[in-house]
C-alpha positions in Angstrom: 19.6 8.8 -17.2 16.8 11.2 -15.7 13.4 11.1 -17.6 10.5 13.7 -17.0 6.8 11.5 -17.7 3.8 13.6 -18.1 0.9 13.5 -20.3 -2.6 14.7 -21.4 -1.6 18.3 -22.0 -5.0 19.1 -24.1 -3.7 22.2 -25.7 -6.6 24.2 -26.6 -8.9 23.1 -24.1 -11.4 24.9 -22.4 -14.1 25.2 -19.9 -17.2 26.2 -19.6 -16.1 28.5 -22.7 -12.7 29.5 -20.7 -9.8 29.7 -22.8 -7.0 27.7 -20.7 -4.2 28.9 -23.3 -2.4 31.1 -20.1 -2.3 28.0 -17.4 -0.9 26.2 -20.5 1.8 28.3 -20.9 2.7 28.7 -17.2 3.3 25.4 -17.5 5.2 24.8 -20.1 7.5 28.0 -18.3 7.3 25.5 -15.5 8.5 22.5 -17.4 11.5 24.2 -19.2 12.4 25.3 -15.7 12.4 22.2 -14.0 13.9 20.2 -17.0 17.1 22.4 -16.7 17.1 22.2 -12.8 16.5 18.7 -12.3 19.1 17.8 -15.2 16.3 15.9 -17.5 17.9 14.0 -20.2 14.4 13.0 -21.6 11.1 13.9 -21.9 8.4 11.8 -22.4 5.0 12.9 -23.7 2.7 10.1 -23.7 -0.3 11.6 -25.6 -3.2 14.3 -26.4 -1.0 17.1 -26.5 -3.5 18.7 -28.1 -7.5 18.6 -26.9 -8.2 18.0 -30.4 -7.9 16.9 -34.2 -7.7 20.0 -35.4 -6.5 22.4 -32.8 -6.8 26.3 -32.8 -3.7 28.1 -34.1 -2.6 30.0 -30.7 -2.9 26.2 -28.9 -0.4 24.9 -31.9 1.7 28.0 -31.5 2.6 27.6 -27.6 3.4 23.6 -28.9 6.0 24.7 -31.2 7.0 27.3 -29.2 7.8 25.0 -26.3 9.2 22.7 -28.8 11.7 25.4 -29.6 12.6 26.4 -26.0 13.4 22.7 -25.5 15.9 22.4 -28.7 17.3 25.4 -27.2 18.4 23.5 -23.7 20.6 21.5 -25.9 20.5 18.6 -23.2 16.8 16.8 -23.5 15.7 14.6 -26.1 12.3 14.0 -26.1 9.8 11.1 -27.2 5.9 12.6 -28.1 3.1 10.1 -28.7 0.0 10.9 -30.0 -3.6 10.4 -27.9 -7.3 9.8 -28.9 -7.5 13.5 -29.3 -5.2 14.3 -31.5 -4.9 13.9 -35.6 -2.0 11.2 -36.3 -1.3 12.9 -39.3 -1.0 16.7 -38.0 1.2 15.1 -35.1 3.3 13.7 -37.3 3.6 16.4 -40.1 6.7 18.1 -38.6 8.0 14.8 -37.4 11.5 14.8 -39.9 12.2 18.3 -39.1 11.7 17.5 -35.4 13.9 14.7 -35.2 16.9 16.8 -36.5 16.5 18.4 -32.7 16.1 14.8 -31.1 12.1 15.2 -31.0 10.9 12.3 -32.1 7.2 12.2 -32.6 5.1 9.3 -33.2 0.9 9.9 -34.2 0.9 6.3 -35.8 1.3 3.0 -34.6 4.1 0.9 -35.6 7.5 -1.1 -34.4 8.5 2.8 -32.7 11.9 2.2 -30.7 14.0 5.0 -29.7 17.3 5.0 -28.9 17.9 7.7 -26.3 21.8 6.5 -26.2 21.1 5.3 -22.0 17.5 3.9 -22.5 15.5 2.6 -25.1 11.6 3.3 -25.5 8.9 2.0 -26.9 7.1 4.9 -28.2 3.4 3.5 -28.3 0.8 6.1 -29.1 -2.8 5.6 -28.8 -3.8 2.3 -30.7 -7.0 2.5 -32.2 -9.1 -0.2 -33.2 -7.9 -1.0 -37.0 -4.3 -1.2 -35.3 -5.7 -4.1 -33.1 -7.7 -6.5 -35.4 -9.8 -6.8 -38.5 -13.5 -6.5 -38.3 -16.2 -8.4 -39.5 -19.9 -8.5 -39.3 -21.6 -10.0 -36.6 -19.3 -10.2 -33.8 -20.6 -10.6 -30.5 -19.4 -7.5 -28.4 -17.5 -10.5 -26.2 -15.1 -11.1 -29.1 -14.7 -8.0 -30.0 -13.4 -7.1 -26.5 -11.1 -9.9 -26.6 -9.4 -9.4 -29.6 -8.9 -6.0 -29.0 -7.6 -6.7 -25.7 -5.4 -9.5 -27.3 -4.4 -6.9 -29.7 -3.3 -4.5 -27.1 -1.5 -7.2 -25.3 0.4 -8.7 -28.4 1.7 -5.0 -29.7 3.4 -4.8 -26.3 4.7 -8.0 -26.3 6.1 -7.3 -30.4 7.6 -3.7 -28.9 9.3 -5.4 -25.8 10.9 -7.9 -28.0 12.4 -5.4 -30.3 13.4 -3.0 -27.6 14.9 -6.1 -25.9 16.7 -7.0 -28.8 18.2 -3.5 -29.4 18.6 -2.2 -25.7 21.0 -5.2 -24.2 21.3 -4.4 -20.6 19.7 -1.3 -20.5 16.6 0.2 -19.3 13.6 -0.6 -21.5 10.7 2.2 -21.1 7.5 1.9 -22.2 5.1 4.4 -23.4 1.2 4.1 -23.6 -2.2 5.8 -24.3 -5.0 3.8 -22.9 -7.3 2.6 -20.0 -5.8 0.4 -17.0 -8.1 -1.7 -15.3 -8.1 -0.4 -11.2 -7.1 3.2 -12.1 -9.5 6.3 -11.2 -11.1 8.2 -13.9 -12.4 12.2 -14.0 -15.4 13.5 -15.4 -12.8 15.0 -18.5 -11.9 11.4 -20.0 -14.0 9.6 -22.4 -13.7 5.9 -23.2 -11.2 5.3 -26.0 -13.1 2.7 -27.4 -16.9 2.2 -27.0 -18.2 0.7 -23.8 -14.2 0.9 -22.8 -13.3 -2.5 -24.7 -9.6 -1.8 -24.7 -9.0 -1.3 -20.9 -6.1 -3.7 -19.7 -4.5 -5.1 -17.0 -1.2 -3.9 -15.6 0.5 -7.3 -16.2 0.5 -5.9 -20.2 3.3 -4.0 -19.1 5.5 -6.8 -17.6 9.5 -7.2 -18.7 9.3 -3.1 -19.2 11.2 -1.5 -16.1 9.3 2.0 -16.1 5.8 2.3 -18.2 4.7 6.0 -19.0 1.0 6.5 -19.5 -1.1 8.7 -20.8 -4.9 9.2 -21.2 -6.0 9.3 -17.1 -6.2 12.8 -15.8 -5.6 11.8 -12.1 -1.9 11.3 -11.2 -1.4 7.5 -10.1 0.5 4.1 -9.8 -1.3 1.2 -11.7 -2.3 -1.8 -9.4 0.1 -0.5 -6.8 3.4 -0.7 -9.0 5.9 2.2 -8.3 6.7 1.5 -12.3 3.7 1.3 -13.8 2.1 5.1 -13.8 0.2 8.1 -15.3 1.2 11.2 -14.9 -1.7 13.2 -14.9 -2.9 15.9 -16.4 -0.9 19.2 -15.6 -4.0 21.2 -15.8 -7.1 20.4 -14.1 -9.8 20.1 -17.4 -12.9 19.3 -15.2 -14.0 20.6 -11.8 -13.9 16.6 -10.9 -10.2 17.2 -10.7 -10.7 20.8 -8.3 -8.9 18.6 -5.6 -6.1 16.7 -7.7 -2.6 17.5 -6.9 -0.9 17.5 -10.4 2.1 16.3 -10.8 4.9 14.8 -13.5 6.9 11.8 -12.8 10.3 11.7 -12.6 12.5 8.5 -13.2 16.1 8.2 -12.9 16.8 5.0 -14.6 20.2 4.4 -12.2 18.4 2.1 -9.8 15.1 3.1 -11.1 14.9 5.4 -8.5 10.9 7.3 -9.1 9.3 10.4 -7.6 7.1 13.1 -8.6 7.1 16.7 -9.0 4.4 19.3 -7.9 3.1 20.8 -10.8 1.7 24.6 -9.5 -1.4 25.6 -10.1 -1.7 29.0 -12.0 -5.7 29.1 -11.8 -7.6 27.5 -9.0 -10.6 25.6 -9.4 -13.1 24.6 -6.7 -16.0 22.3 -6.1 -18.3 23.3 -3.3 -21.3 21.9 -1.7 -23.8 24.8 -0.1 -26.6 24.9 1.6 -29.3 27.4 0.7 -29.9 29.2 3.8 -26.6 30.0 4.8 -25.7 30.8 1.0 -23.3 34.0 1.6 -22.1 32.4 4.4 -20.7 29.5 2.8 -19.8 31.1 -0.3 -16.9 33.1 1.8 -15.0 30.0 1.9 -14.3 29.5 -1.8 -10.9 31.0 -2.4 -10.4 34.4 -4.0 -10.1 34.7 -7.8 -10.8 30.8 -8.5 -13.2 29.4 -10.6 -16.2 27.6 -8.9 -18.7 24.9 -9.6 -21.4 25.5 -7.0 -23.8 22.9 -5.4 -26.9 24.3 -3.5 -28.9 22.3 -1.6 -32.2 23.2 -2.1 -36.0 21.9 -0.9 -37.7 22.7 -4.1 -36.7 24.3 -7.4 -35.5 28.0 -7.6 -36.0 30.0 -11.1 -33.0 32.7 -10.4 -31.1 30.5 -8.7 -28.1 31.3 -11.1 -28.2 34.8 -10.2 -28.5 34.5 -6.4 -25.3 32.5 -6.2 -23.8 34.9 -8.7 -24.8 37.9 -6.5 -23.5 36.5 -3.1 -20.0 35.7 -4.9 -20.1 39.2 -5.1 -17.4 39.3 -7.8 -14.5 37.6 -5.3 -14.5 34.5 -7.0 -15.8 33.6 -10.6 -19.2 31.4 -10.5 -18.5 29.2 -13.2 -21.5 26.5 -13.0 -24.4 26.2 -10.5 -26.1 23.0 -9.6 -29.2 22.1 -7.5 -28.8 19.6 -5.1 -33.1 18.6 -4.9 -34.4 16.0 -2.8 -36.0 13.0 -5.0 -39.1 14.2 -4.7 -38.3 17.5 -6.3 -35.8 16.6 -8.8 -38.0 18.1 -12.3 -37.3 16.3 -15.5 -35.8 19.4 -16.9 -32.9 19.4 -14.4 -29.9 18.0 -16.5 -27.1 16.4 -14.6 -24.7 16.2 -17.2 -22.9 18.5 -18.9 -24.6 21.4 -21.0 -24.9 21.6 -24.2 -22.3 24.8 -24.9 -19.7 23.2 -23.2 -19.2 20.1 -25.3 -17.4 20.4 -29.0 -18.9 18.5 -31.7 -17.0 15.8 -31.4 -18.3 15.1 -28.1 -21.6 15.7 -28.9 -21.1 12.8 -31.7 -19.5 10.2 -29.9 -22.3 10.2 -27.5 -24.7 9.6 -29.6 -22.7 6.7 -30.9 -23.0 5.6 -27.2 -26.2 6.1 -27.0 -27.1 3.8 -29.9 -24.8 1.6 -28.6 -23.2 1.4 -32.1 -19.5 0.0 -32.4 -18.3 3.4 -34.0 -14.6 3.8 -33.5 -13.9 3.8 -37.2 -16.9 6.0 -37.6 -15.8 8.5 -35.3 -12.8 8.9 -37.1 -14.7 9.7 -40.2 -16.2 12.3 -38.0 -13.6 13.9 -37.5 -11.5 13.5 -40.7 -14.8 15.8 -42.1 -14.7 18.1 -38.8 -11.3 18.9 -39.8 -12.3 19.8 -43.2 -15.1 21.7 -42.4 -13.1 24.0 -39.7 -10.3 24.7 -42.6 -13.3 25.6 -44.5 -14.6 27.8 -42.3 -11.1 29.6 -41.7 -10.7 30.0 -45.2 
């Protein structure tokens, strides 16, 4: 059997107030592509399909439409999971439809074992913390990590069993949505749960013979395994990932035989360094029609420094962010290194406050966004 791995689509994304709707479909053109050319049996989506609860209508549009596109191959089943970004419930609205076209869609956690007829899955979606243990008042933030560690650990354990149990001799997969401990983060991830209690060790995944992961934007193995892997991103969503190579796994379950596939880039992105004297200069490297993040190196503090870059881009290349690169002595206290303001989405802006008060909100935040939700149908209305 041939299975296609990839993950963290975050349809409906966008940067720096850039719609990324077109490199989403190219993709998906890609993907159809490649899943009749490489002869896919299976394709695994393990989570955030969508960049969040409540998606806009052209992002849920392309989904379906690529959902429809892939009954029409006739030949690939597919297994979707559902991230930290997305709603559990609209994942899983068109689920009994879907599963009439061998989509099989999973938002919730649960015993979810699929029978693809030549493997057999565990289809684990993003576990959040009420799927891992009961809270009470007063827990040290030490046992809370533990039991939701345990908790992580003992689901995989209760899915292995029962894929086990139904698979015989053949190839048990596992699907997952979380943080493994040793694997390199982006700028475009946040921690699933707060202060990252729920990141694991590889050796959760033991007795599976491929493990498919989701929520990591950079394409890697997971403490060196060959079977133990995320995908990546097929999109870049931060300029932390300008240099990434994307990629979506392949696995062909006769001899477990893995490799990966080049994902093309339909927009480039680019991180670049500058110094200010030599500013034209150095701009006349950044390729043509990309979008860039631009670094200057300054010695003090320039008002219009946004519009001098701008200007010696001379329209060949979009200027998408500018930074100053001060020495200590300069760096101002209004000079904010993180991200501004109009680029995060309220849901962003809420879970770091949560962080900030260092408040054990992961049930909260779901609240949140149960009455985002709500408030955006409102607003459509």
């Amino acid at each position: 059997m041939r299975i296609l791995h990839t993950a963290d689509w975050h349809l409906g994304a966008r940067l720096v107030e850039r719609d990324r709707l077109p490199e989403h479909a190219a993709f998906c053109d890609w993907l159809i592509e490649t899943l009749r050319g490489e002869k896919i049996d299976a394709l695994l989506l393990s989570g955030d399909v969508f960049d969040a609860a409540n998606p806009p209508q052209d992002a849920v549009s392309l989904y379906f439409d690529f959902l429809k596109r892939l009954a029409d191959l006739r030949t690939v089943k597919a297994v979707i999971t559902g991230g930290n970004h997305d709603s559990a419930s609209h994942l899983n609205a068109p689920r009994e439809l879907l599963k009439r076209f061998e989509v099989h869609v999973f938002g919730h956690a649960g015993e979810n074992v699929v029978d693809l007829g030549d493997a057999v899955v565990a289809a684990v979606p993003f576990l959040r913390e009420r799927d891992l243990r009961q809270t009470t008042t007063g827990e040290a933030m030490t046992e809370v990590q533990a039991q939701v560690r345990a908790g992580i650990r003992d689901h995989y354990a209760a899915q292995l069993t029962a894929c086990r149990a139904q698979a015989g001799a053949r190839p048990v997969i596992a699907m997952g949505h979380l943080t493994a401990l040793g694997a390199t983060t982006s700028d475009s991830e946040r921690d699933i749960h707060i202060g990252n209690l729920g990141a694991v060790g590889a050796d959760v995944f033991e007795g599976f013979d491929y493990t498919a992961l989701g929520h990591l934007h950079r394409p890697q193995k997971v403490a060196g395994l060959e079977t133990v892997r995320y995908s990546g991103s097929p999109v870049a969503l931060s300029f932390s990932e300008a240099a990434d190579k994307k990629s979506v796994v392949i696995v062909d379950t006769q001899g477990m035989q893995i490799e990966t596939r080049a994902v093309p880039a339909s927009r480039v992105l680019t991180r670049v360094n500058v110094n200010r004297a030599t500013l034209a200069a150095d701009l006349g490297n950044v390729p043509a029609e990309s979008w860039a993040e631009v670094t200057v190196k300054l010695e003090a503090p320039e008002a219009d420094l946004d519009r001098q870059v701008r200007e010696a881009a001379g329209g060949r290349f979009e200027v998408m962010k500018v930074l100053a690169d001060l020495p200590p002595s300069q760096t101002s206290a209004w000079q904010h290194t993180g991200p501004a303001l109009s680029e995060l989405q309220p849901r962003e802006v809420f879970r770091e406050l949560i962080k900030e008060k260092q408040i054990a909100g992961e049930e909260l935040c779901e609240v949140f966004d149960e009455l985002l939700a709500i408030r955006e149908k409102q607003t459509i209305a």
